[in-house]
C-alpha positions as CSV (number, residue, x, y, z in Angstrom):
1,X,40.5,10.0,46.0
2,X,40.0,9.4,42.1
3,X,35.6,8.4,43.2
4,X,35.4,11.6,45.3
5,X,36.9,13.8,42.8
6,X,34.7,12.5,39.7
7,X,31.5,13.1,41.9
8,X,33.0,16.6,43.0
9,X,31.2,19.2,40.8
10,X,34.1,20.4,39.4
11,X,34.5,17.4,37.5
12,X,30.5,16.9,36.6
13,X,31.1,20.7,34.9
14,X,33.6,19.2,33.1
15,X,32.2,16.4,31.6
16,X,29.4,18.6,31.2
17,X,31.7,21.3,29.1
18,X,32.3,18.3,27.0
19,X,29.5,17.2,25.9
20,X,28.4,20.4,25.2
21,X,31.4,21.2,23.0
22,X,30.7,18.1,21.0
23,X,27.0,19.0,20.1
24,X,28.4,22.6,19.3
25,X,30.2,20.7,17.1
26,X,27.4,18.3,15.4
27,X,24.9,21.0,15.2
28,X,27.7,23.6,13.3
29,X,28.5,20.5,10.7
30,X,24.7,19.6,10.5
31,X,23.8,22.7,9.6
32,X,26.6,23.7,7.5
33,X,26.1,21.2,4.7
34,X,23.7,23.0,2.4
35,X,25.4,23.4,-0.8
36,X,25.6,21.2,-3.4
37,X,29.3,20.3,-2.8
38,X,28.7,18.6,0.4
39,X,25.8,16.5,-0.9
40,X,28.8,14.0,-1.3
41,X,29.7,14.2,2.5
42,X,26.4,13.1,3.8
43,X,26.7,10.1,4.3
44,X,30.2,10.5,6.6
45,X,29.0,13.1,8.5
46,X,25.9,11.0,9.1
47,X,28.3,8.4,10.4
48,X,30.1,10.6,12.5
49,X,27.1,12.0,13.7
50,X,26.1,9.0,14.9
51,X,29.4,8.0,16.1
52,X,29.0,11.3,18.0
53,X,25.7,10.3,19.5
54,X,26.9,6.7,20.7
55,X,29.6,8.6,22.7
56,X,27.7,11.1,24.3
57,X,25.3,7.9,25.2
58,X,28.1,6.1,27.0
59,X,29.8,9.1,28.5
60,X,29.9,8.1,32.5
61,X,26.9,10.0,34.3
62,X,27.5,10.9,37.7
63,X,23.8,11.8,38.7
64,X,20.4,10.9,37.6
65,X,19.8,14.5,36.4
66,X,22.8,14.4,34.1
67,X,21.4,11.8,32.4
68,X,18.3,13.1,31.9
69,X,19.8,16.4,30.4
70,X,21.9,13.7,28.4
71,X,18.9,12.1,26.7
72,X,17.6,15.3,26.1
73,X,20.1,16.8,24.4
74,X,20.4,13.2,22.3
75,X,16.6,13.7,21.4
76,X,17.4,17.4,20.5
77,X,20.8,16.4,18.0
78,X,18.4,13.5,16.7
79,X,15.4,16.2,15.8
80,X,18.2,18.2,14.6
81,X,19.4,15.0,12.4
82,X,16.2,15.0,10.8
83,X,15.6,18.4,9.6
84,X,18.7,18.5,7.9
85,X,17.8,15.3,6.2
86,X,14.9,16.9,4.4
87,X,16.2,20.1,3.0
88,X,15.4,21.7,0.3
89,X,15.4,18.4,-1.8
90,X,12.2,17.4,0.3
91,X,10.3,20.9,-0.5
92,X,11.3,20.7,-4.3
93,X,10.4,17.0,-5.0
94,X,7.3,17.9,-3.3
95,X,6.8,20.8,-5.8
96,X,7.2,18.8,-8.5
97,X,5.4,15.9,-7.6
98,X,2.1,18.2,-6.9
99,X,2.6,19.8,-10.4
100,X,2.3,16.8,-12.4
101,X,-0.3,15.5,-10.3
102,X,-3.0,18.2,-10.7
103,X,-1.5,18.5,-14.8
104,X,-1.7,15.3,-15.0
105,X,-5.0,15.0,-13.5
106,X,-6.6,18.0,-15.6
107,X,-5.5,16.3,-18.8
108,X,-7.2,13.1,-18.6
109,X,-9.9,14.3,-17.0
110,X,-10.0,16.7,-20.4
111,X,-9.9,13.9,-22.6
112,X,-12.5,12.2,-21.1
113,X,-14.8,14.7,-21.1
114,X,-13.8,16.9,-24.4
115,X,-12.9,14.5,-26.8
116,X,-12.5,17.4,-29.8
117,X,-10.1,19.8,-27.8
118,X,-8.3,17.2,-25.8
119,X,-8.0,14.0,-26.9
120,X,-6.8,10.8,-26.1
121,X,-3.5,11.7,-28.3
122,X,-2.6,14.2,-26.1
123,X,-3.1,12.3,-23.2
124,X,-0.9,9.9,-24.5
125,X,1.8,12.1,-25.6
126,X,1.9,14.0,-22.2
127,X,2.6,10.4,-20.3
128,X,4.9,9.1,-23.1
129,X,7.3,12.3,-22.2
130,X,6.7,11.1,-18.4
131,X,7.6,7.7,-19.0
132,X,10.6,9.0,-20.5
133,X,11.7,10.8,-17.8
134,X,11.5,8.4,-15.5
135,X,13.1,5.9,-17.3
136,X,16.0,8.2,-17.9
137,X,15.8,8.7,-13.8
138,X,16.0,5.5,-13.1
139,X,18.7,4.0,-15.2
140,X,20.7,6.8,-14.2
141,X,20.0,5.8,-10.7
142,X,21.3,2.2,-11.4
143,X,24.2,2.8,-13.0
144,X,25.7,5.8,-11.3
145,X,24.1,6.4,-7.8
146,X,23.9,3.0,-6.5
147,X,27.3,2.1,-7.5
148,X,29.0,4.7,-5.5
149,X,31.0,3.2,-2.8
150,X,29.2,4.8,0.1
151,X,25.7,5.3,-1.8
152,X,23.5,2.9,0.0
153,X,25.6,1.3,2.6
154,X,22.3,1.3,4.8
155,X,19.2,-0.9,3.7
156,X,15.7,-0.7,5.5
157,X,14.7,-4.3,6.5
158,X,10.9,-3.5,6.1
159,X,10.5,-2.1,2.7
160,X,9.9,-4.1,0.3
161,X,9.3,-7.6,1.6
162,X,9.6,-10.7,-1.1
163,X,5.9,-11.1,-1.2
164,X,5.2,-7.6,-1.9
165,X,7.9,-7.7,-4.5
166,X,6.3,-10.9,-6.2
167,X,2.8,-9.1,-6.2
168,X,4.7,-6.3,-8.0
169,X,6.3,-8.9,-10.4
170,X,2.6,-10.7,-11.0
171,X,1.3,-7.8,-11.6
172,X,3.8,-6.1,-13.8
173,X,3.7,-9.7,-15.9
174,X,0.0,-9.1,-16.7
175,X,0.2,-5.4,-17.7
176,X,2.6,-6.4,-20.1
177,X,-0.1,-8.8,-21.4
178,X,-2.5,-6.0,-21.6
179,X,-0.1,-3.7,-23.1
180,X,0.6,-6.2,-26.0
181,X,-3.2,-6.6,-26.6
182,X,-3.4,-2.7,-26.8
183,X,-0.5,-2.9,-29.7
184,X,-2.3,-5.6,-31.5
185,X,-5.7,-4.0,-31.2
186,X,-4.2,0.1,-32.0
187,X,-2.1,-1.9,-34.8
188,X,-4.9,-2.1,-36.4
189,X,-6.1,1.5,-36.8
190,X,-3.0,2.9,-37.9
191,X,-4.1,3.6,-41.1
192,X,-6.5,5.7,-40.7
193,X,-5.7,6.9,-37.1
194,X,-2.8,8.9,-34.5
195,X,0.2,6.8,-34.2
196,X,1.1,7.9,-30.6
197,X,-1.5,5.1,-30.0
198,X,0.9,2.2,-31.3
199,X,3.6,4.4,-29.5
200,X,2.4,4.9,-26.5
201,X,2.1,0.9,-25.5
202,X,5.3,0.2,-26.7
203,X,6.8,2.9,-24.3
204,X,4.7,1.8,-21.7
205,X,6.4,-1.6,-22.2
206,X,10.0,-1.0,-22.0
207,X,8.7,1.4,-18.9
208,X,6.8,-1.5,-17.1
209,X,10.0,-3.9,-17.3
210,X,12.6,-0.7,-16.3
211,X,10.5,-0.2,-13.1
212,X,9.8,-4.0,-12.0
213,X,14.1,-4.1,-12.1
214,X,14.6,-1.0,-10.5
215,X,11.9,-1.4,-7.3
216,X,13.2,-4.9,-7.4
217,X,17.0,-4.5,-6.4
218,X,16.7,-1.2,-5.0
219,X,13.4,-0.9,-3.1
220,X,15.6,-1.3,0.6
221,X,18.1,1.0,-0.2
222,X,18.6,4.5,2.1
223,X,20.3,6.6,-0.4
224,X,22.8,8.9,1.4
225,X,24.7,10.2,-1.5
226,X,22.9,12.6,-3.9
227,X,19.8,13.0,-1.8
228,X,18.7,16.0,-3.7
229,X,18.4,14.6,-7.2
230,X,16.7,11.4,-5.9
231,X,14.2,12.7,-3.9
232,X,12.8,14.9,-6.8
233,X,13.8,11.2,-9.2
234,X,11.3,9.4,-6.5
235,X,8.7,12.0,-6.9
236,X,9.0,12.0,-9.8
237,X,8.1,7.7,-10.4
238,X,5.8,8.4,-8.0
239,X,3.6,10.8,-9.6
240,X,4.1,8.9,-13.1
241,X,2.7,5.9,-11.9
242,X,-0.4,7.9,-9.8
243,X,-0.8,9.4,-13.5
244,X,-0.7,6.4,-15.0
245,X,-3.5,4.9,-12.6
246,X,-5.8,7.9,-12.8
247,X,-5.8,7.5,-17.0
248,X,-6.0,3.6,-16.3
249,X,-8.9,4.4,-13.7
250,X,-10.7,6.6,-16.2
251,X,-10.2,4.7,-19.5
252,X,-11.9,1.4,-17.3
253,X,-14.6,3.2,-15.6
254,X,-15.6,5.1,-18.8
255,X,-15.8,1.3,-20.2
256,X,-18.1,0.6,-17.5
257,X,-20.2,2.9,-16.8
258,X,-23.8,2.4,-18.1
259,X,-25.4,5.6,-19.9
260,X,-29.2,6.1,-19.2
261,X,-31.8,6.2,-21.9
262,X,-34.0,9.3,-21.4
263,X,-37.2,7.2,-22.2
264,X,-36.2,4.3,-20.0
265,X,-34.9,4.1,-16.1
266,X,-31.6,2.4,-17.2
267,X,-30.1,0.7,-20.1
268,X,-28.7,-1.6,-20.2
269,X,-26.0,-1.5,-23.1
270,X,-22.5,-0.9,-22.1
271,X,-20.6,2.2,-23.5
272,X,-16.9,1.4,-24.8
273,X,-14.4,3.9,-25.0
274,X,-13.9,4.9,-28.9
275,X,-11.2,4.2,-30.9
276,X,-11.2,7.0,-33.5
277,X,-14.0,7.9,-35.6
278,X,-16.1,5.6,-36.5
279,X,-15.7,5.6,-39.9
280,X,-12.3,3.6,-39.3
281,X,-12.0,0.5,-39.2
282,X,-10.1,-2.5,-38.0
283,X,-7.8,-3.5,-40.8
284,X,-7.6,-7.9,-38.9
285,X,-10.0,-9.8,-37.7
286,X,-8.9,-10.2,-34.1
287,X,-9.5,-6.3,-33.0
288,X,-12.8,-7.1,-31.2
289,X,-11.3,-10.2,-29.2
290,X,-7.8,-8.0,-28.1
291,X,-10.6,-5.2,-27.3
292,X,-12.5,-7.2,-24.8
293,X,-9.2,-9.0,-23.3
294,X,-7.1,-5.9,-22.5
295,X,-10.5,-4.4,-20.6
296,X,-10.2,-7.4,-18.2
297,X,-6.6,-6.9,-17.7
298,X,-6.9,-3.4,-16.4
299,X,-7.1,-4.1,-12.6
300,X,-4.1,-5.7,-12.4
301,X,-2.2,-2.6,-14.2
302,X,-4.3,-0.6,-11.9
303,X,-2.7,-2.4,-9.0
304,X,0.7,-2.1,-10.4
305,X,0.5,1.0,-10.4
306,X,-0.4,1.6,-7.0
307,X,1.9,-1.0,-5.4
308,X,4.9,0.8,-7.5
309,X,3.8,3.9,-5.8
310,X,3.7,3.1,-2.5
311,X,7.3,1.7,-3.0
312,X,8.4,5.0,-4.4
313,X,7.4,6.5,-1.5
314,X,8.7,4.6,1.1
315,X,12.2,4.5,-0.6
316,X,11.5,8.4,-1.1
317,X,11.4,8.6,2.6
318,X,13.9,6.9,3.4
319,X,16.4,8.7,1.5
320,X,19.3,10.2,3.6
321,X,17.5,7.9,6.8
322,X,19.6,6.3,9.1
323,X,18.3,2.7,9.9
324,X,19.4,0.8,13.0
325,X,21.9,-1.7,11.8
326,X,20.1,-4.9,13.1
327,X,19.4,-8.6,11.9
328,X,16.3,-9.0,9.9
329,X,14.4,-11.9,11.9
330,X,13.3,-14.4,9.6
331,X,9.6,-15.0,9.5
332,X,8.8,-18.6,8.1
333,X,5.4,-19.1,6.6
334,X,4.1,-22.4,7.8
335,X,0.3,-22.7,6.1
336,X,0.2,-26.2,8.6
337,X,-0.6,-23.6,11.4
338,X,-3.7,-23.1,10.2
339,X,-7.3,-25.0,8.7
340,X,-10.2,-23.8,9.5
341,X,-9.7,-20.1,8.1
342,X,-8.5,-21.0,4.9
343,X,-10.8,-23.8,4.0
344,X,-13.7,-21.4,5.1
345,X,-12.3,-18.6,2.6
346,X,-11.8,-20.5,0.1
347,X,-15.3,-21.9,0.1
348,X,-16.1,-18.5,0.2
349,X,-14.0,-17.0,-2.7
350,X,-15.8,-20.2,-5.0
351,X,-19.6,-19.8,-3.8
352,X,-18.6,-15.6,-4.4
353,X,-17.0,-16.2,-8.8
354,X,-20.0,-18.6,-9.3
355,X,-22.4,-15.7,-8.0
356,X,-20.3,-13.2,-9.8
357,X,-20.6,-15.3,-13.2
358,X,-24.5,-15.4,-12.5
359,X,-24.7,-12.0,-12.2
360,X,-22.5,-10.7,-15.4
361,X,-24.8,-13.2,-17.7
362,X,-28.3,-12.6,-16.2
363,X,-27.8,-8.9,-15.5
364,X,-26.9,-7.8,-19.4
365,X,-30.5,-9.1,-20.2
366,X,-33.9,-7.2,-20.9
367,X,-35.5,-9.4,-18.6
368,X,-36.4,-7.3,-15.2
369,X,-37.2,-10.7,-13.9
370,X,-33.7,-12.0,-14.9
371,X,-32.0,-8.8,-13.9
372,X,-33.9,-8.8,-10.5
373,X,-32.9,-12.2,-9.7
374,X,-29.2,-11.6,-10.5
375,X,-29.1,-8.5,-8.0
376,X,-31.0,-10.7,-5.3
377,X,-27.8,-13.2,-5.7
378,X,-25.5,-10.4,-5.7
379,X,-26.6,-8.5,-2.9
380,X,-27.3,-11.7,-0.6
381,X,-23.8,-12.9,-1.5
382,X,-22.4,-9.8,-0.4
383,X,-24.3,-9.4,3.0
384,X,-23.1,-13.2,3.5
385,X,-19.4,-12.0,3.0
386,X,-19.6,-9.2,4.8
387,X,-21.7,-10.6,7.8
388,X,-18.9,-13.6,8.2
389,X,-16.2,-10.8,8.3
390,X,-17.5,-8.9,10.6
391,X,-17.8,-11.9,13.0
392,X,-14.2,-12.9,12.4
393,X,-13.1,-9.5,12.8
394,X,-14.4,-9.4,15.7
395,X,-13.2,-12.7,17.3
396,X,-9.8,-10.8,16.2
397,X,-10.3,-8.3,18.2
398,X,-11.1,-10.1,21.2
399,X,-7.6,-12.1,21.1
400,X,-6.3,-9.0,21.0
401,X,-7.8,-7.5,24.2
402,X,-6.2,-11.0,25.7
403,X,-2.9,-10.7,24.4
404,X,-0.1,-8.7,26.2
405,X,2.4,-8.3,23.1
406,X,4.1,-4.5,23.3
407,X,3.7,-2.3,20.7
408,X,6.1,-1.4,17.9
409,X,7.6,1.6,18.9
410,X,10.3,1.9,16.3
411,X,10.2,4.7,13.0
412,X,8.9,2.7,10.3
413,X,8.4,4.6,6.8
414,X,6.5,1.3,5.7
415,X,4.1,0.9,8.4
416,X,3.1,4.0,8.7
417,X,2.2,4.7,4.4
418,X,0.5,0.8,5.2
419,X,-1.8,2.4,7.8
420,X,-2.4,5.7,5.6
421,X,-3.3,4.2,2.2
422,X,-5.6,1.7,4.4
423,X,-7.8,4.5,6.1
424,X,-7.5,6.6,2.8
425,X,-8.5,4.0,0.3
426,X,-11.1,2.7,3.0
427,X,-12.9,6.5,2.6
428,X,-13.5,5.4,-1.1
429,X,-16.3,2.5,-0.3
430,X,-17.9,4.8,3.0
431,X,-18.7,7.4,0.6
432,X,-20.6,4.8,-1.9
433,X,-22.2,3.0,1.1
434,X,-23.3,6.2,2.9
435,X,-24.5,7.8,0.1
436,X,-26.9,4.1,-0.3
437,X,-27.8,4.7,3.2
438,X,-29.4,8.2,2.4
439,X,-31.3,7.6,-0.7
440,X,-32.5,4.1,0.4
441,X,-33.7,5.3,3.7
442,X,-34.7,9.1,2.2
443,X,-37.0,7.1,-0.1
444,X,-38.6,4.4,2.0
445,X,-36.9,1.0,1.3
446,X,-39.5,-0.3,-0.1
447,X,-39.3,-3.9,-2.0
448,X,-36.8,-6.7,-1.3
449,X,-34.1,-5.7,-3.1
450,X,-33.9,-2.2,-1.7
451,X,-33.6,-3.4,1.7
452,X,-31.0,-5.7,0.9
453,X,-28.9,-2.9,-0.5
454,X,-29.6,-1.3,2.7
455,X,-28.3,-3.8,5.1
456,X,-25.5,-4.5,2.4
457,X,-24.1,-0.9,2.5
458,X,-24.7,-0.5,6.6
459,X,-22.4,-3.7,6.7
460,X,-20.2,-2.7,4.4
461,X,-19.8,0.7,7.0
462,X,-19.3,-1.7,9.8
463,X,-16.9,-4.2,8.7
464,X,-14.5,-1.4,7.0
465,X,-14.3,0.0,10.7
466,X,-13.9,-3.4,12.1
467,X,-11.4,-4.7,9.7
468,X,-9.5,-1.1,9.8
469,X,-9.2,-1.5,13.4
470,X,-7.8,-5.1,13.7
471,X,-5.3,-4.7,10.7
472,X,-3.9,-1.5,12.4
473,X,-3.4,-3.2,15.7
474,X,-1.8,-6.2,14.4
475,X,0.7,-4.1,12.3
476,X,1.7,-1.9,16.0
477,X,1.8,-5.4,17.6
478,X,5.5,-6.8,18.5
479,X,5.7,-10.1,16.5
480,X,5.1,-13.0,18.4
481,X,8.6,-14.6,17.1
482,X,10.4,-11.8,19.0
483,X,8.8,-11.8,21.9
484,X,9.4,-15.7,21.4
485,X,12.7,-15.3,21.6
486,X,13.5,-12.5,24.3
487,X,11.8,-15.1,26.2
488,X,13.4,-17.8,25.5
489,X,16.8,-15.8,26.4
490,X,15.1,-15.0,29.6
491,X,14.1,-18.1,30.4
492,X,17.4,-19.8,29.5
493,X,19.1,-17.1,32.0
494,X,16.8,-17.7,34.8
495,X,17.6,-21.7,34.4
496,X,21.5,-21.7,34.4
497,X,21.1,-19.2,37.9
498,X,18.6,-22.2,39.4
499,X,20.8,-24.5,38.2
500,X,24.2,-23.3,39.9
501,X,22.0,-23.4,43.0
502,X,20.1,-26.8,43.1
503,X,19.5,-29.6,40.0
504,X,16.7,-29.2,38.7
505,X,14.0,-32.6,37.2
506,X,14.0,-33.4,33.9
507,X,10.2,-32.4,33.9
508,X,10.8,-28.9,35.8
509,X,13.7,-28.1,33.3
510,X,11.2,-28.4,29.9
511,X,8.8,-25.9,31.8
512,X,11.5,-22.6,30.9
513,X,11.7,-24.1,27.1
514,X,7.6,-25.2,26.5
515,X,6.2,-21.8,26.6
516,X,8.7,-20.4,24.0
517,X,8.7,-23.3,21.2
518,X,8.3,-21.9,18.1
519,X,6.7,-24.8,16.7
520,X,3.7,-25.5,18.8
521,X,2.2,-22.1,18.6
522,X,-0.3,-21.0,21.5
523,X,-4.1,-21.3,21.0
524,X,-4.0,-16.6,20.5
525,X,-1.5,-17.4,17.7
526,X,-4.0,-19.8,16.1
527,X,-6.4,-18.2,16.1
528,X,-5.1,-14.6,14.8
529,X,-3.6,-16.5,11.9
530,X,-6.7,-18.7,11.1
531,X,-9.1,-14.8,10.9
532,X,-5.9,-12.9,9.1
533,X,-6.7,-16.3,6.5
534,X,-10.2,-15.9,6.3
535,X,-9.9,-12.1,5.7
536,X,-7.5,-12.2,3.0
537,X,-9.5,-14.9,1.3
538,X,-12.9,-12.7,1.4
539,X,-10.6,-9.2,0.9
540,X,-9.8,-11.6,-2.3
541,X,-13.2,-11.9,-4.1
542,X,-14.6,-8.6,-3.0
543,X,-11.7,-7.3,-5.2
544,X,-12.6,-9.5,-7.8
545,X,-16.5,-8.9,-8.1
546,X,-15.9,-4.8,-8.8
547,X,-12.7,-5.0,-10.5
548,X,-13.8,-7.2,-13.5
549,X,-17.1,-5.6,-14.0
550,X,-20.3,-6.4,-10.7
551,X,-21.7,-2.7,-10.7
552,X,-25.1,-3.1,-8.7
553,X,-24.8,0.9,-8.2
554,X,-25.9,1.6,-11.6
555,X,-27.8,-1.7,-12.3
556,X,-30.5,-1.2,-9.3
557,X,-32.1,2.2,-9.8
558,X,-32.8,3.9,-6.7
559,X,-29.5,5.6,-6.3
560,X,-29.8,6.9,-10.3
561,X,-33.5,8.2,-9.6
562,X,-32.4,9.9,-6.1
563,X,-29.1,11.4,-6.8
564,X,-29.8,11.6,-11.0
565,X,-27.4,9.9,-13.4
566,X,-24.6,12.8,-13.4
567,X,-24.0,12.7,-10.2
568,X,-24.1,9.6,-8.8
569,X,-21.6,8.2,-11.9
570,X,-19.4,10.7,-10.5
571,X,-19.5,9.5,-6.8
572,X,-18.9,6.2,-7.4
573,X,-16.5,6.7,-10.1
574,X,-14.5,8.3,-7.7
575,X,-15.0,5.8,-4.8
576,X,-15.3,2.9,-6.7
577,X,-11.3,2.6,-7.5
578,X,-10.1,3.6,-4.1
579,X,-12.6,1.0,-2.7
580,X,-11.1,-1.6,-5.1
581,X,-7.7,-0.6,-4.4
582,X,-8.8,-1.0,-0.4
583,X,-9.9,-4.8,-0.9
584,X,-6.1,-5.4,-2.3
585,X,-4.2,-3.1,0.3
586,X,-6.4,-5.3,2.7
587,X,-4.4,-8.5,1.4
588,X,-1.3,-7.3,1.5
589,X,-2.0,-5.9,5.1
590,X,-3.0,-8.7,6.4
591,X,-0.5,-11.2,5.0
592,X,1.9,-9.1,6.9
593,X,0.0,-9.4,10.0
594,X,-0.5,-13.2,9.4
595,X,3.9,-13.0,9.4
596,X,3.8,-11.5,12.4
597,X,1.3,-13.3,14.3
């Protein structure tokens, strides 16, 4: 009597009235907690939400169409869930992040190219009061926010992995090098020159080993408690530090960049960033040596600044997010799984410095025989590189096409910023490549060394596409542990039912367990980990050639005479960093995929 009167309809309106009643409910709360007041209820109203949500999930469901009207109206609660989430904390800290972005950007741009009206002082100043800021976000942060009792009771598992962490801390530790050869060197110019020069440093100190702590111990946390204020806080870090690396970028590719002599093609004398008029001068000995160290130390405070950003963003994203309360799986990195990639890279990486070191001594000489030779060994080195990553890549691709992993299909804030800044930054090195491809091919590629830049740059196009394509596939791959043990669950059910109905042999009984052991990986496994190895290895030293100083664009001609000096300066001034930046993001990317593989 009780089964015919739950599948009568009256009582499928019922439990329909019900649920209905209860979204009314959720939607009126959701979208009643605008004002600042409630701010402090977010986070138990997120709870009850989805408290709310489980129950409507496990309500009993009388007909296959009620439960699709059921997941429907979850998916319509959970869209609902979202938009409240964002706010109008999400459009203001997006206000204010685009603000001092272009002010930012329109400063050091002015003091880079109007030294009398804007200067390097008021560059300075202008980041000093950022700095600030920030700083005074931040500790605020740590001492009041994120000891709230319900603050950050949710962590996201995928932000901010150990290893990216420790990159963070390498990097912040050699900054802090560079900063305190920029006091030493600015030390010495105080008398006759600004001291927001000495100042600014010193800030920038006490601001490099605020941030490393705070990303540190907080770059998980899902902040549900004054959402508002630290989404425009976030923004905030995160436009300071893409300030910070646009003033770094400039300042470094200023230092670099060669200036043509109107009676020659090229010369070859470096032009160094002044330091003040040149009347004044250094009052110790030691200014030259701290000049020339701190230049070598600026792609590393480059990178910092990058890899702090792209944590600010994710934890800006993830503020008010609810995560799925699961266990972390423990990825174990075992180098014994592979040989033949890393031995292969690392060859690589030590046949690449020596070239490099060739090139930097022979190439600042007024030899053209010399200089020629130097850009012969860089450009064949390159087209080597390149060539043997392509090939890989491609092998990487092809275990790919055999392997049946699903795909992720889960929200990850992390994932998705890895996948963004790896196309973006990868749109850096096309542009320099393509615009090769044009002026060599516009002017006939004629001699050697023009035809090696040729194939150099059409490569380049080629493996950026290749390695794009096999680092996003691997990071939408399930990882192979998981899938390890869902079937070693399965396989473990399946042999206790076999077993209640016959004994099994000894040798039948190791078939179910075999196929699932963690420690002999399968032959697909090997070999995605030995190419993720290899890649990182050459992503490695073609980081290394262009951040410490290799620029072939300038020193071979043909792009200068095609394009003429002003603008070709600016295009690979411009695509030059994000291409450098690409090469590290590379490394990062596909340590994760070596994790996962």
């Amino acid at each position: 009597m009780r089964n015919a009167t739950r599948s009568s309809p009256s009582g499928r309106e019922d439990i329909m009235r019900t649920v209905a009643q209860q979204m009314f409910r959720t939607c009126n709360k959701l979208f009643s907690r605008k004002t600042s007041n409630d701010v402090v209820e977010a986070h138990p109203s997120n709870i009850e939400t989805a408290a709310q949500m489980d129950s409507i999930q496990h309500l009993p469901s009388p007909s296959r169409s009620f439960n699709v009207e059921a997941q429907e109206s979850s998916r319509h609660v959970e869209a609902v869930t979202e938009r409240a989430h964002h706010g109008g904390g999400w459009l203001l800290s997006g206000i204010i992040c685009i603000n001092i972005l272009i002010l930012g950007c329109a400063l050091v741009s002015g003091s880079a190219f109007n030294s009398v009206a804007i200067t390097a002082v008021h560059r300075q100043i202008f980041l000093i009061v950022l700095l600030l800021l920030t700083m005074l976000w931040m500790l605020s942060y740590t001492v009041v926010t994120s000891r709230k009792a319900q603050a950050v009771l949710l962590k996201d598992s995928h932000a901010g992995p150990v290893w990216l962490r420790g990159g963070l801390l390498l990097f912040g530790l050699l900054s802090l090098l560079m900063v305190i050869f920029k006091i030493a060197t600015y030390v010495g110019y105080l008398h006759c020159d600004s001291a927001v020069k000495v100042a600014f440093p010193v800030v920038q100190a006490v601001f490099l080993f605020v941030q490393t702590y705070f990303l540190w111990f907080h770059a998980k946390d899902c902040v549900q408690l004054h959402t508002n204020f630290t989404r425009c806080g976030l923004t905030l870090t995160l436009s300071t530090n893409l300030v910070l690396w646009m003033a770094a970028v400039t300042e470094e590719s200023i230092h670099q960049t060669e200036i043509p002599d109107l009676n020659v093609n090229v010369s070859h004398k470096m032009y160094r960033a002044s330091y003040g008029d040149n009347k004044c001068k250094c009052s110790h000995s030691a200014c030259d040596t701290f000049k020339d160290a701190f230049y070598y130390l600026y792609p590393f405070n480059i990178e910092y600044s990058l890899f702090a950003s792209a944590m600010a963003y994710v934890m800006w994203k993830n503020v008010g997010r609810l995560v799925e309360d699961h266990s972390h799986h423990s990825i174990k990195f075992r180098p014994k799984d592979v040989c033949f990639g890393p031995i292969t890279g690392i060859l690589l990486v030590v046949a690449g410095l020596v070239a490099f070191i060739l090139y930097e001594v022979d190439i600042l000489t007024e030899d053209e025989q010399s200089r020629n030779r130097a850009l012969l060994i860089h450009f064949i080195m390159n087209i080597v590189i390149v060539s043997l990553m392509c090939l890989s890549t491609v092998i990487g691709c092809i275990v790919y096409r055999l392997d049946h992993r699903e795909h992720v299909s889960e929200k990850n804030p992390t994932r998705s910023l890895d996948v963004k800044l790896l196309v973006g930054a990868s749109i850096g090195q096309l542009i320099i490549s393509y615009f090769t491809i044009v002026a060599v091919v516009a002017t006939g590629a004629r001699g050697y060394l023009n035809a090696l830049n040729l194939s150099w740059a059409v490569l380049t196009v080629l493996q950026l596409g290749l390695q794009n394509y096999f680092i996003i596939e691997g990071l939408h791959r399930e990882p192979f542990h998981v899938m390890q043990e869902d079937a070693l669950h399965t396989n473990a059910h399946a042999f206790r039912e076999h077993q209640e109905m016959s004994v099994v042999p000894e040798s039948q009984k190791s078939k179910y367990f075999v196929a699932s052991s963690p420690d002999k990986p399968s032959w697909k496994r090997r070999v995605l980990k030995e190419v993720c190895a290899f890649l990182l290895l050459a992503n490695i030293i073609l980081w290394i050639m262009p951040a410490f100083g290799a620029r072939p664009q300038f020193d071979h001609p043909i792009e200068i005479k095609f394009y003429k000096f002003t603008m070709w300066a600016a295009i690979v001034n411009i695509g030059l960093p994000f291409g450098i930046f690409y090469r590290m993001h590379s490394v990062a990317s596909l340590f994760e995929v070596y994790l996962i593989s």
